[in-house]
Jmol script that loads the backbone (N, CA, C; Angstrom):
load data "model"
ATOM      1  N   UNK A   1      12.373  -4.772 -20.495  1.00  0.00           N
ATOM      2  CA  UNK A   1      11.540  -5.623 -19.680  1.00  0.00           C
ATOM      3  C   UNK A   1      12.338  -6.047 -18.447  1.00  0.00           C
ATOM      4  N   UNK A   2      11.522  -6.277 -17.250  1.00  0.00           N
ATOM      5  CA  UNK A   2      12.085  -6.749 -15.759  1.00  0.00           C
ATOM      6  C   UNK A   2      11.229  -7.838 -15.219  1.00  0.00           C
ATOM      7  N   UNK A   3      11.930  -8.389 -14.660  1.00  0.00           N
ATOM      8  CA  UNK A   3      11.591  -9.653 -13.865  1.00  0.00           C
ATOM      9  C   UNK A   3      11.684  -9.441 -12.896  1.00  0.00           C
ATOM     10  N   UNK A   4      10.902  -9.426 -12.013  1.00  0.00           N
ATOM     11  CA  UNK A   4      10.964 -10.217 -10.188  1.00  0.00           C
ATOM     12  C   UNK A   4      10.617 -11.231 -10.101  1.00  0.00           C
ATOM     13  N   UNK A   5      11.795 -12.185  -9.521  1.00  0.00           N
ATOM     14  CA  UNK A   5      11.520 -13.881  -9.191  1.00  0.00           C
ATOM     15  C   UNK A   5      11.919 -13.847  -8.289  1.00  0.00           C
ATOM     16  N   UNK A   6      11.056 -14.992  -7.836  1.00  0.00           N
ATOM     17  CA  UNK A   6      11.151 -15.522  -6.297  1.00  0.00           C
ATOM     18  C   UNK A   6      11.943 -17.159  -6.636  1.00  0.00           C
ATOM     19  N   UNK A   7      12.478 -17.456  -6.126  1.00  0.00           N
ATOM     20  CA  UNK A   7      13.311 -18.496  -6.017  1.00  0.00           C
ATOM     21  C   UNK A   7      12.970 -19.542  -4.819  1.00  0.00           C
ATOM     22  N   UNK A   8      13.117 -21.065  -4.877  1.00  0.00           N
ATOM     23  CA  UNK A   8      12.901 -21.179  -3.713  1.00  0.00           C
ATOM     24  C   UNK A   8      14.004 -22.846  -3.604  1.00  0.00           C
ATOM     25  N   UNK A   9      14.499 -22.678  -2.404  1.00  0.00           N
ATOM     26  CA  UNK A   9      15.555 -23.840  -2.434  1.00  0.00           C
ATOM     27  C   UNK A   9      15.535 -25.409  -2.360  1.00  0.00           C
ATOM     28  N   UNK A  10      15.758 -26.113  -3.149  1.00  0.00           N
ATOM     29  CA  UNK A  10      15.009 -27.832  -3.634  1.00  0.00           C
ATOM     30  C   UNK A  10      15.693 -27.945  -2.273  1.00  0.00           C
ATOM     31  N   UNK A  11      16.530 -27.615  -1.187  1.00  0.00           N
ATOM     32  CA  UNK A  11      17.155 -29.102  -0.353  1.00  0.00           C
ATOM     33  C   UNK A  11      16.908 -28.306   1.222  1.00  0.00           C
ATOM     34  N   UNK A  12      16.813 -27.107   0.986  1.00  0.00           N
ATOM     35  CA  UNK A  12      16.083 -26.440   2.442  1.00  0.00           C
ATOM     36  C   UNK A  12      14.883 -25.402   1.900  1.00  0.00           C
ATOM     37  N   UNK A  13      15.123 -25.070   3.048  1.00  0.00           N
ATOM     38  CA  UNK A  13      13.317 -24.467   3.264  1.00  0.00           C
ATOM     39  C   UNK A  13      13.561 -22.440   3.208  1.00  0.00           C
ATOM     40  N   UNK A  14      14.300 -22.302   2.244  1.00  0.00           N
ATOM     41  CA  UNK A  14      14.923 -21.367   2.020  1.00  0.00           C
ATOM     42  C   UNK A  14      14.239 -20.196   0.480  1.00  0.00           C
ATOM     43  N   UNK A  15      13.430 -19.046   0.693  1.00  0.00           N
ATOM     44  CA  UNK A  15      13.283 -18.968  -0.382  1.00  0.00           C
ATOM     45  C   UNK A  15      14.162 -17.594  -0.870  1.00  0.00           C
ATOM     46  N   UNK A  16      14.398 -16.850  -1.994  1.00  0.00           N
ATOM     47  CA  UNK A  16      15.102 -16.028  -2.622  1.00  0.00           C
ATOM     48  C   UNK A  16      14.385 -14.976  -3.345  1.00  0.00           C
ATOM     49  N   UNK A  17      14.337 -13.738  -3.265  1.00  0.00           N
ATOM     50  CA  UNK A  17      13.667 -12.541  -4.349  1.00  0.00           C
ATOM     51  C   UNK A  17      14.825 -12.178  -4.745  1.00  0.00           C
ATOM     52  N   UNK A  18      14.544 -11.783  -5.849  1.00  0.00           N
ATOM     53  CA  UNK A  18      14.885 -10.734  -6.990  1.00  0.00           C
ATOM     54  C   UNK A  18      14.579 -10.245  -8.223  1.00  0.00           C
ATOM     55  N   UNK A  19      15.364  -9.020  -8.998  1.00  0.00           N
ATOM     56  CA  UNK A  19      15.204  -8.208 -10.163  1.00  0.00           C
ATOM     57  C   UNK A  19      15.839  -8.950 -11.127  1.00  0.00           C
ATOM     58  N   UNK A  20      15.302  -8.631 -12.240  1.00  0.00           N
ATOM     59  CA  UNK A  20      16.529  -8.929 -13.373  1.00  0.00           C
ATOM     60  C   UNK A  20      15.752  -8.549 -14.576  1.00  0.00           C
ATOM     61  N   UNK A  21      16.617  -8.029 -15.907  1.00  0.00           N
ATOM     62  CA  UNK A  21      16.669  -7.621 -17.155  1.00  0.00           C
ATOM     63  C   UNK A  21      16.611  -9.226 -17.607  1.00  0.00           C
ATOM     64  N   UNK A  22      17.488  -9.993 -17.325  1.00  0.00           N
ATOM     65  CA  UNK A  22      17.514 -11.381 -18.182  1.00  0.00           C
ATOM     66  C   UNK A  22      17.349 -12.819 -17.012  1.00  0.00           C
ATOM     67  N   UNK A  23      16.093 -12.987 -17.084  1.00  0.00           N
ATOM     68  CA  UNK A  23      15.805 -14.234 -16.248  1.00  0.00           C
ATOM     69  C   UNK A  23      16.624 -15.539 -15.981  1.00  0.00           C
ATOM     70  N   UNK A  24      16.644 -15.531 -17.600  1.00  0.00           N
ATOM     71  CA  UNK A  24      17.586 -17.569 -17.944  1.00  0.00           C
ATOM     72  C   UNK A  24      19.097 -17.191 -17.069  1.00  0.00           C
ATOM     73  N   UNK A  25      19.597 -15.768 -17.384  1.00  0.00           N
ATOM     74  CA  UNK A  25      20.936 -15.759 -16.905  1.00  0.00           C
ATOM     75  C   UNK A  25      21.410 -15.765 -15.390  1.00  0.00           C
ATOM     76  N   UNK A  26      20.320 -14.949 -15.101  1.00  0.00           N
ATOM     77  CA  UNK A  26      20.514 -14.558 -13.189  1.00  0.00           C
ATOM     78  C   UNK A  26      20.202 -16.095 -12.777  1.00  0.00           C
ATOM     79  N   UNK A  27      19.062 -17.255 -13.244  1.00  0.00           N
ATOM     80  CA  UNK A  27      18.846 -17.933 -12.576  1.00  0.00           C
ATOM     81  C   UNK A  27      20.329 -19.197 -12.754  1.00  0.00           C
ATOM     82  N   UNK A  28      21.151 -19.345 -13.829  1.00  0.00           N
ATOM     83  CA  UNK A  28      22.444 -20.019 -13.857  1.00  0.00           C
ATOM     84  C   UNK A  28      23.499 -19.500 -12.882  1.00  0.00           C
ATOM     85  N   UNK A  29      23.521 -17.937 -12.729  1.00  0.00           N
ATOM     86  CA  UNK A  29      24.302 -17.636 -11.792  1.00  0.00           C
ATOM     87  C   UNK A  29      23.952 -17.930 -10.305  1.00  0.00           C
ATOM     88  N   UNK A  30      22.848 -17.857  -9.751  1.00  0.00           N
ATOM     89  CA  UNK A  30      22.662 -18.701  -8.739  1.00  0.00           C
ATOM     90  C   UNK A  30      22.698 -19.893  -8.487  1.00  0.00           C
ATOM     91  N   UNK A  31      22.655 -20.947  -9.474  1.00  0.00           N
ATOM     92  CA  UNK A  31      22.543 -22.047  -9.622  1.00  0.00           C
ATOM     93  C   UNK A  31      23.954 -22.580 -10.115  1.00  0.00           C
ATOM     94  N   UNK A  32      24.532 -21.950 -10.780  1.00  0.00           N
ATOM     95  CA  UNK A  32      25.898 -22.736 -10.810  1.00  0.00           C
ATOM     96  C   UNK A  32      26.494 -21.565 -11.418  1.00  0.00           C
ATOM     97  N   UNK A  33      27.447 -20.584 -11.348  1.00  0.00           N
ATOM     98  CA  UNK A  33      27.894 -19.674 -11.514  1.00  0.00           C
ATOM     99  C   UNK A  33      28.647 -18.780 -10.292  1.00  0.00           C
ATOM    100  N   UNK A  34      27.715 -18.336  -9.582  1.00  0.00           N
ATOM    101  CA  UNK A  34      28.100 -17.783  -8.000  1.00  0.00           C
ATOM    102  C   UNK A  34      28.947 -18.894  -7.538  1.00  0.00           C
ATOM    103  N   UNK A  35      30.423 -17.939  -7.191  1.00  0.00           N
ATOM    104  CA  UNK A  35      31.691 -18.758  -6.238  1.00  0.00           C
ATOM    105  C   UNK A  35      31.207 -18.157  -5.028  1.00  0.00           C
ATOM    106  N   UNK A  36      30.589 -17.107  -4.165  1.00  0.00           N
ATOM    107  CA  UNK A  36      30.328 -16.902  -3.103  1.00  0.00           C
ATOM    108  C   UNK A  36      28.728 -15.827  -3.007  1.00  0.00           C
ATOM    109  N   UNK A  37      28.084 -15.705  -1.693  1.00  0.00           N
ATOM    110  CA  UNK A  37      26.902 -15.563  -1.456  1.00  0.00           C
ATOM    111  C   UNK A  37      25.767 -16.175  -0.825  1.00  0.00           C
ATOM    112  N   UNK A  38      24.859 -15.556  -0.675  1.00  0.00           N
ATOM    113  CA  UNK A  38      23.488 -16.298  -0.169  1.00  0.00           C
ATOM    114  C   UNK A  38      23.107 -17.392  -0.823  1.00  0.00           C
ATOM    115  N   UNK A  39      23.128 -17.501  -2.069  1.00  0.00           N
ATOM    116  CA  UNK A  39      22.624 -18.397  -3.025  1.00  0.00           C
ATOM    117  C   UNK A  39      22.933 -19.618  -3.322  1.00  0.00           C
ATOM    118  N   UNK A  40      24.238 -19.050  -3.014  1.00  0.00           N
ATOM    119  CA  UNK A  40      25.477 -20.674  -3.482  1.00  0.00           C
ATOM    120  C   UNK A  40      25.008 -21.618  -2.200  1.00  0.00           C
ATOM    121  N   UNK A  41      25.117 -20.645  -1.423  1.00  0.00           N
ATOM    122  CA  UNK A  41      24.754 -22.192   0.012  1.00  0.00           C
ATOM    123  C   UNK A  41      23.807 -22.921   0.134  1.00  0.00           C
ATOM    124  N   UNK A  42      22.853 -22.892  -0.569  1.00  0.00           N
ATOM    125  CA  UNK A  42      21.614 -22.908  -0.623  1.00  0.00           C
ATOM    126  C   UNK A  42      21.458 -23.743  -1.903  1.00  0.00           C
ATOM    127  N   UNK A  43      21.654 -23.767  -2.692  1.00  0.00           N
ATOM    128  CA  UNK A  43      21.686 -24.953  -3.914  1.00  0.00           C
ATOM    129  C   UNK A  43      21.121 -25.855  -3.679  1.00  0.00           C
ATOM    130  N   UNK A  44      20.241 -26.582  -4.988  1.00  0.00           N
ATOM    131  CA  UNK A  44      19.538 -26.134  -6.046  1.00  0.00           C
ATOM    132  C   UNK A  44      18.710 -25.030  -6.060  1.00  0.00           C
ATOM    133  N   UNK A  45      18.152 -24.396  -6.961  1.00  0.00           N
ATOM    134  CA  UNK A  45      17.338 -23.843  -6.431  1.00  0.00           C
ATOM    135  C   UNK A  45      15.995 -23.744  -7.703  1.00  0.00           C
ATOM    136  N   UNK A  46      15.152 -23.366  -7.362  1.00  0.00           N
ATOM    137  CA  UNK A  46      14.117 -23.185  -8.649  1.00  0.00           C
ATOM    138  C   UNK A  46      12.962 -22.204  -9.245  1.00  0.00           C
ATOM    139  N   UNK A  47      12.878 -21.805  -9.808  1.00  0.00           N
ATOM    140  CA  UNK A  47      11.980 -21.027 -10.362  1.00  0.00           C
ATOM    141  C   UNK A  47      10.384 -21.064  -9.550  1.00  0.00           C
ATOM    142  N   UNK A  48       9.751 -20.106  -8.790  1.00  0.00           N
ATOM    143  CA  UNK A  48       8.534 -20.458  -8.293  1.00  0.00           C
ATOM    144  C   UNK A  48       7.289 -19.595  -9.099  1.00  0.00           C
ATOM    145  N   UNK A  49       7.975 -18.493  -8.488  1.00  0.00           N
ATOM    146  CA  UNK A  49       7.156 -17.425  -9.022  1.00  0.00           C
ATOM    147  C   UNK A  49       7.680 -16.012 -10.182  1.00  0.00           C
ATOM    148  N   UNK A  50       7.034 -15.830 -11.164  1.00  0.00           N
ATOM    149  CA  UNK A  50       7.670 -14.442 -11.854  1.00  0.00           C
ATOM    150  C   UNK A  50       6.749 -13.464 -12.174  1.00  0.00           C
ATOM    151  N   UNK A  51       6.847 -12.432 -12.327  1.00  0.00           N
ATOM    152  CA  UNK A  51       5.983 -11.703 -12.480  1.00  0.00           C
ATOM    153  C   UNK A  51       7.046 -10.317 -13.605  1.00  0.00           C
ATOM    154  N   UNK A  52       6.754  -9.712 -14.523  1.00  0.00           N
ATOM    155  CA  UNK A  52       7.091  -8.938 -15.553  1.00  0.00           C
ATOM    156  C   UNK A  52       6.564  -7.925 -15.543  1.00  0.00           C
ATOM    157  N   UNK A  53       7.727  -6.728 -15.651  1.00  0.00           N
ATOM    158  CA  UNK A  53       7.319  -5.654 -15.943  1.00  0.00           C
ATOM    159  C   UNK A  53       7.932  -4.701 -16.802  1.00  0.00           C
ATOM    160  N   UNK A  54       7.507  -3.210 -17.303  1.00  0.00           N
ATOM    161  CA  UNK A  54       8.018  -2.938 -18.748  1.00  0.00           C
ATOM    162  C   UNK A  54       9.237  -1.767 -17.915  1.00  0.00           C
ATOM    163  N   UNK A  55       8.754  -1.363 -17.033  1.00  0.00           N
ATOM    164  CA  UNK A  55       9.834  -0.014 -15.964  1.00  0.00           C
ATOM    165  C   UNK A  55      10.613  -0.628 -15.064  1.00  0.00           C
ATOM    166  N   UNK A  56      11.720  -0.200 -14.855  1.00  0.00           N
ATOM    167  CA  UNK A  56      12.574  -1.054 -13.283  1.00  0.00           C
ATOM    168  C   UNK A  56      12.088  -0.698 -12.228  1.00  0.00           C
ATOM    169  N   UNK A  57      11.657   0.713 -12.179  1.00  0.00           N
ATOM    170  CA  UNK A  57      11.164   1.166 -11.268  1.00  0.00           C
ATOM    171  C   UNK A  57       9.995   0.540 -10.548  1.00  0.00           C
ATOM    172  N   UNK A  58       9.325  -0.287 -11.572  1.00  0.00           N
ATOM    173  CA  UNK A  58       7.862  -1.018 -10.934  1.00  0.00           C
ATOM    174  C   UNK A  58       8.876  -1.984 -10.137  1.00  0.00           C
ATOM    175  N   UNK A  59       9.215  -2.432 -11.037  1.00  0.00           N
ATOM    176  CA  UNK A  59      10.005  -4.009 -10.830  1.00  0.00           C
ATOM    177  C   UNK A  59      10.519  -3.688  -9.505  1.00  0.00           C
ATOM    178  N   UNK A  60      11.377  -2.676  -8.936  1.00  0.00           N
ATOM    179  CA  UNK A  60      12.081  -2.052  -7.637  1.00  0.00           C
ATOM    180  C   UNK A  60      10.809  -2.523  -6.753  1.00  0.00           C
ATOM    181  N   UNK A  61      10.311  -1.043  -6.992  1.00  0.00           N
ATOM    182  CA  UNK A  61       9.061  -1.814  -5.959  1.00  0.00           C
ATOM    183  C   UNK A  61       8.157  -2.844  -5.669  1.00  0.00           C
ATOM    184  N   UNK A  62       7.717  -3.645  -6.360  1.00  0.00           N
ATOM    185  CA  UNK A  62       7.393  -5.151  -6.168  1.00  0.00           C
ATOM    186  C   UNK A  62       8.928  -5.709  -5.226  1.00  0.00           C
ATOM    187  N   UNK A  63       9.839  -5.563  -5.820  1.00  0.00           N
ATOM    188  CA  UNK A  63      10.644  -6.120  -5.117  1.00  0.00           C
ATOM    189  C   UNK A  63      11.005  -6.051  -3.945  1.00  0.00           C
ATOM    190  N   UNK A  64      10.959  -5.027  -3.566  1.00  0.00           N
ATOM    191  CA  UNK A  64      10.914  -4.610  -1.906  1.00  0.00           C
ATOM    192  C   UNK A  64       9.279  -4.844  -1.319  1.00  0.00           C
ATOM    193  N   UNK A  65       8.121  -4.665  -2.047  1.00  0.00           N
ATOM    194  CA  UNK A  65       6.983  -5.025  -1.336  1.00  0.00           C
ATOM    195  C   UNK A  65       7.675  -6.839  -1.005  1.00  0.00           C
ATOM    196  N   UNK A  66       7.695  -7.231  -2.016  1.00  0.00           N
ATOM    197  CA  UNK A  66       8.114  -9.141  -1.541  1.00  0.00           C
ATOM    198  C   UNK A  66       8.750  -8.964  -0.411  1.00  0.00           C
ATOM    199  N   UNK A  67       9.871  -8.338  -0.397  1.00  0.00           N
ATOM    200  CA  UNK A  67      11.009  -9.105   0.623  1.00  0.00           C
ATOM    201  C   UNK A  67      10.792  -8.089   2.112  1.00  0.00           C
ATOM    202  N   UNK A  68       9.647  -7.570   2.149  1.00  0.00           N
ATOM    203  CA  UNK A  68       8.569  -6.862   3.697  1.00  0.00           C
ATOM    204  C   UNK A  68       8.017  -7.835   3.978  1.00  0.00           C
ATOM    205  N   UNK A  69       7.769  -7.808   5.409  1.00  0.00           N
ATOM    206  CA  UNK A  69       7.095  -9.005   6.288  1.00  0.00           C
ATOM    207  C   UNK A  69       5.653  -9.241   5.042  1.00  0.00           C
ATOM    208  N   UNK A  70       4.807  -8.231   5.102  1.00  0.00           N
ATOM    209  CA  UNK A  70       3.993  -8.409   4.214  1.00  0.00           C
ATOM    210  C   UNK A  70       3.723  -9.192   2.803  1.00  0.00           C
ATOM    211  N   UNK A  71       4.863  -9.033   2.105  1.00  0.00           N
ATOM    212  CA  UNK A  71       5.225  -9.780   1.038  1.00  0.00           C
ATOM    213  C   UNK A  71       5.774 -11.291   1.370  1.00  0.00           C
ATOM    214  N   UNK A  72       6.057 -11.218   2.297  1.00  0.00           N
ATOM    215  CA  UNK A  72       6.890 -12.758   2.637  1.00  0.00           C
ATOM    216  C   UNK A  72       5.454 -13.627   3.016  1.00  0.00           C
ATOM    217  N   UNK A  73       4.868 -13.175   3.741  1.00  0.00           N
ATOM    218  CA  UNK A  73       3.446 -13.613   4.405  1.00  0.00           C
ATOM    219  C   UNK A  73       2.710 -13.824   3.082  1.00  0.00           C
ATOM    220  N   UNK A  74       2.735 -12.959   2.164  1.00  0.00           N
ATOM    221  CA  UNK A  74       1.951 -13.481   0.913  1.00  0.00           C
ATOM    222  C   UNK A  74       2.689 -14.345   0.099  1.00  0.00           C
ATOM    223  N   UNK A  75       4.104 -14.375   0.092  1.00  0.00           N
ATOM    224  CA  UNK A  75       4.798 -15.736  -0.631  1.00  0.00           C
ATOM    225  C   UNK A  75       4.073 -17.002   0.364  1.00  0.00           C
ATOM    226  N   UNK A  76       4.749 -16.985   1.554  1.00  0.00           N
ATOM    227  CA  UNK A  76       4.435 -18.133   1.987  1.00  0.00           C
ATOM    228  C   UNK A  76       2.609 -18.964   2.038  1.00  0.00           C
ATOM    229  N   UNK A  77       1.806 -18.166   2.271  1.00  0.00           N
ATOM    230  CA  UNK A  77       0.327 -18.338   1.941  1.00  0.00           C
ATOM    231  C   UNK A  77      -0.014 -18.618   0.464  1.00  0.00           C
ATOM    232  N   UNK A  78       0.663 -17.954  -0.510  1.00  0.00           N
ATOM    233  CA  UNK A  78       0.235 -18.512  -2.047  1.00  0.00           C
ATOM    234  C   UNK A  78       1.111 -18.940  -2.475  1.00  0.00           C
ATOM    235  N   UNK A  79       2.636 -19.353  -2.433  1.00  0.00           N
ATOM    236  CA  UNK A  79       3.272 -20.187  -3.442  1.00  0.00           C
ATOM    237  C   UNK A  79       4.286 -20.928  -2.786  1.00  0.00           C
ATOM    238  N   UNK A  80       4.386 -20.951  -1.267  1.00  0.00           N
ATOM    239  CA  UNK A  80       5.230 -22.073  -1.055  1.00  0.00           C
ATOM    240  C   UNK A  80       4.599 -22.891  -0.269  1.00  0.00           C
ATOM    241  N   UNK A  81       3.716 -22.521   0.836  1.00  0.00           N
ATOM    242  CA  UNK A  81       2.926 -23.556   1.278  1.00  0.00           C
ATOM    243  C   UNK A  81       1.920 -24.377   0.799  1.00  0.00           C
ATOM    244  N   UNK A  82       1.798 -24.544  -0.563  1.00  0.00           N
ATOM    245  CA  UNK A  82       0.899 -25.097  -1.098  1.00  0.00           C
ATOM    246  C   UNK A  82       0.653 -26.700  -1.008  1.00  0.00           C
TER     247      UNK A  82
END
end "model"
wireframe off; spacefill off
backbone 0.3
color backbone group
């Protein structure tokens, strides 16, 4: 099983995609784990959106549809500007 989560940052206006095999873990390493990166600077951060799938390969592509102007335009219209 795969995860694509979108992340989005409690103290700026910052949001985050990605893959993962294990959700609980990737989201500690961004959150307190990572000594350097995009993520760390950006702290707290939180769970917005997830979506599951059974191939990586889906999961790949969702993931790159998100992080295309297209996909960003649909984050921001359904789950952060709310």
């Amino acid at each position: 099983m795969f995860v694509v989560y979108i992340l989005k940052s409690l103290s700026f206006d910052k949001i985050y995609i990605g893959y993962t095999s294990n959700l609980i873990q990737r989201f500690y390493s961004h959150n307190q784990f990572a000594t350097k990166g995009y993520t760390r600077r950006y702290r707290p951060w939180e769970v917005i959106h997830v979506e599951v799938f059974r191939f990586k390969k889906e999961a790949l592509k969702r993931e790159k549809f998100l992080k295309s102007g297209a996909g960003r335009k649909w984050i921001y219209s359904k789950l952060v500007n709310q």
